[in-house]
N, C-alpha and C positions, 0 to 999 in steps of 0.2 A: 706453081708450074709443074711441081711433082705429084699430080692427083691423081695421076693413071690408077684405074681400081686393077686389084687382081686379078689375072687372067681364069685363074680356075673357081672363083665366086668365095675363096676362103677368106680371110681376114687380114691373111699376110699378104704384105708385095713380094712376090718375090722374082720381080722383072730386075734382072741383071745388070741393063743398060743404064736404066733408071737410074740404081745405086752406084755404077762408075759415075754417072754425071755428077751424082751430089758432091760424092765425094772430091770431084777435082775443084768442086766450086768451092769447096770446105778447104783446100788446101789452096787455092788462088786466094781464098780470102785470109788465112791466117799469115800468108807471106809479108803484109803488108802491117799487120798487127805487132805493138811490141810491146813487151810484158815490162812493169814497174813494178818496184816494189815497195809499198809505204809500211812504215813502224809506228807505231806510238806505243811505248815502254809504260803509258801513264802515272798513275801515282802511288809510288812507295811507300805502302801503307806497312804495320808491324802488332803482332798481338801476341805479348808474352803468355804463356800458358806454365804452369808446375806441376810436373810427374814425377813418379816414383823413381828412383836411383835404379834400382830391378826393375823390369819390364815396363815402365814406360806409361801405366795408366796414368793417370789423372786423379790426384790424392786431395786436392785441394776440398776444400768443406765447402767454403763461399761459393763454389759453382760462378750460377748464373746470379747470385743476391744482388751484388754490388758491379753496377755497368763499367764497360770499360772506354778510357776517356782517353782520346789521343789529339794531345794540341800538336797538329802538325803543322811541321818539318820535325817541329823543335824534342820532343818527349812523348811519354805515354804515362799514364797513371792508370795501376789497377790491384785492385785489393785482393788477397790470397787468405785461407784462413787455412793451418797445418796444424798437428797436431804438435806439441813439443816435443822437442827435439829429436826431429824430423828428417833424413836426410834427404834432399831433395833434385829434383834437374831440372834446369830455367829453359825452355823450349822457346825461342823468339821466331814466329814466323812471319816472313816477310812474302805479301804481296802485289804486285802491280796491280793497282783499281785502275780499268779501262774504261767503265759506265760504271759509275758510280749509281744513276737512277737504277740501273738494268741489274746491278750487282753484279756488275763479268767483271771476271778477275784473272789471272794470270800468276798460277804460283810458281814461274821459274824467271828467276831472278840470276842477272850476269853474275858470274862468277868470283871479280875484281871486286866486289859490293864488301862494304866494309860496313861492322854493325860496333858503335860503341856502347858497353856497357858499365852501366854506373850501380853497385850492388847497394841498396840502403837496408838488405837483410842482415849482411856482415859484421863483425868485430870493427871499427874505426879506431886508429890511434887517435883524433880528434874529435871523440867524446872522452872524456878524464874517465867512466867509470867501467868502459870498455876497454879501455887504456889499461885500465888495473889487470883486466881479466888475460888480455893478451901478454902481460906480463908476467902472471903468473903460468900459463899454458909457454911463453918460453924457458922459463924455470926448469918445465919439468920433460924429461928427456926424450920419453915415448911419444909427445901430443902434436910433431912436428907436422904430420900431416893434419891431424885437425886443425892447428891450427892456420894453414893454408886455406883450408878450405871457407873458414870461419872469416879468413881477410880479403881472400883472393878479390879483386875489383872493388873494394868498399871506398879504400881511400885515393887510388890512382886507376883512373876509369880504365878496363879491358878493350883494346882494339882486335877484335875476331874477324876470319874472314868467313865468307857465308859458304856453309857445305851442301852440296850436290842434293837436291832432294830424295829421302829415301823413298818417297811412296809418288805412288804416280800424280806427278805436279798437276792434273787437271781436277782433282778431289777438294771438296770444301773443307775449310776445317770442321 
């Protein structure tokens, strides 16, 4: 009903009347409209990654060799290969799979999200020959932080809570 052509043969309308009418029809019609709003969070996927203690690259050897395998809910397995002794930082990312076929994803995760960590890289008091080793590193007076670091989550799993993302959450890994 709004086909009126332009009065002066240009391309624009620019009849006045016209465009009051649309728009009261644009606002009689939105009166009546009511906005919902649906969520779906989908599913909390997770992919550990190992970077450098400094800056943060990516030191790991294995790369892409050895796929990474997550039986979900329950764990993830995936293989790292580091040079010895190596010190290193476990980067766990977590994202919402919303289409899985589509691969859309969602890397902002509620805040309350709790991530348990189980370290199978660590010293264990529950291997005897690790056992030795953390024994002798309490022995000796200076290695108190190593050997935190070497125990830390090995034998009583880490409850962490998940930090703010530092890079902009719409980015793939």
């Amino acid at each position: 009903e709004h086909t009126k052509q332009p009065q002066d043969g240009s391309d624009l309308n620019q009849d006045v009347s016209q465009a009051a009418e649309a728009t009261a029809e644009l606002q009689a019609s939105e009166e009546g409209v009511k906005t919902i709003r649906f969520q779906y969070d989908g599913i909390l996927t997770f992919r550990p990654t190992i970077a450098a203690v400094a800056g943060g690259e990516q030191i790991d050897s294995a790369k892409d060799c050895h796929p990474y395998e997550m039986d979900f809910p329950v764990s993830s397995k995936s293989f790292h290969v580091l040079d010895y002794n190596t010190v290193f930082k476990l980067r766990v990312q977590l994202l919402q799979l919303i289409i899985p076929e589509e691969d859309v994803v969602c890397a902002i995760v509620d805040q309350s999200t709790q991530v348990r960590i189980q370290n199978g890289v660590g010293l264990s008091e529950n291997n005897p020959t690790e056992k030795a080793v953390i024994s002798q590193l309490k022995k000796q007076k200076n290695e108190a932080d190593e050997l935190a670091l070497y125990t830390k989550c090995a034998d009583i799993p880490c409850i962490l809570n998940v930090d703010a993302p530092v890079d902009n959450a719409s980015e793939r890994p």
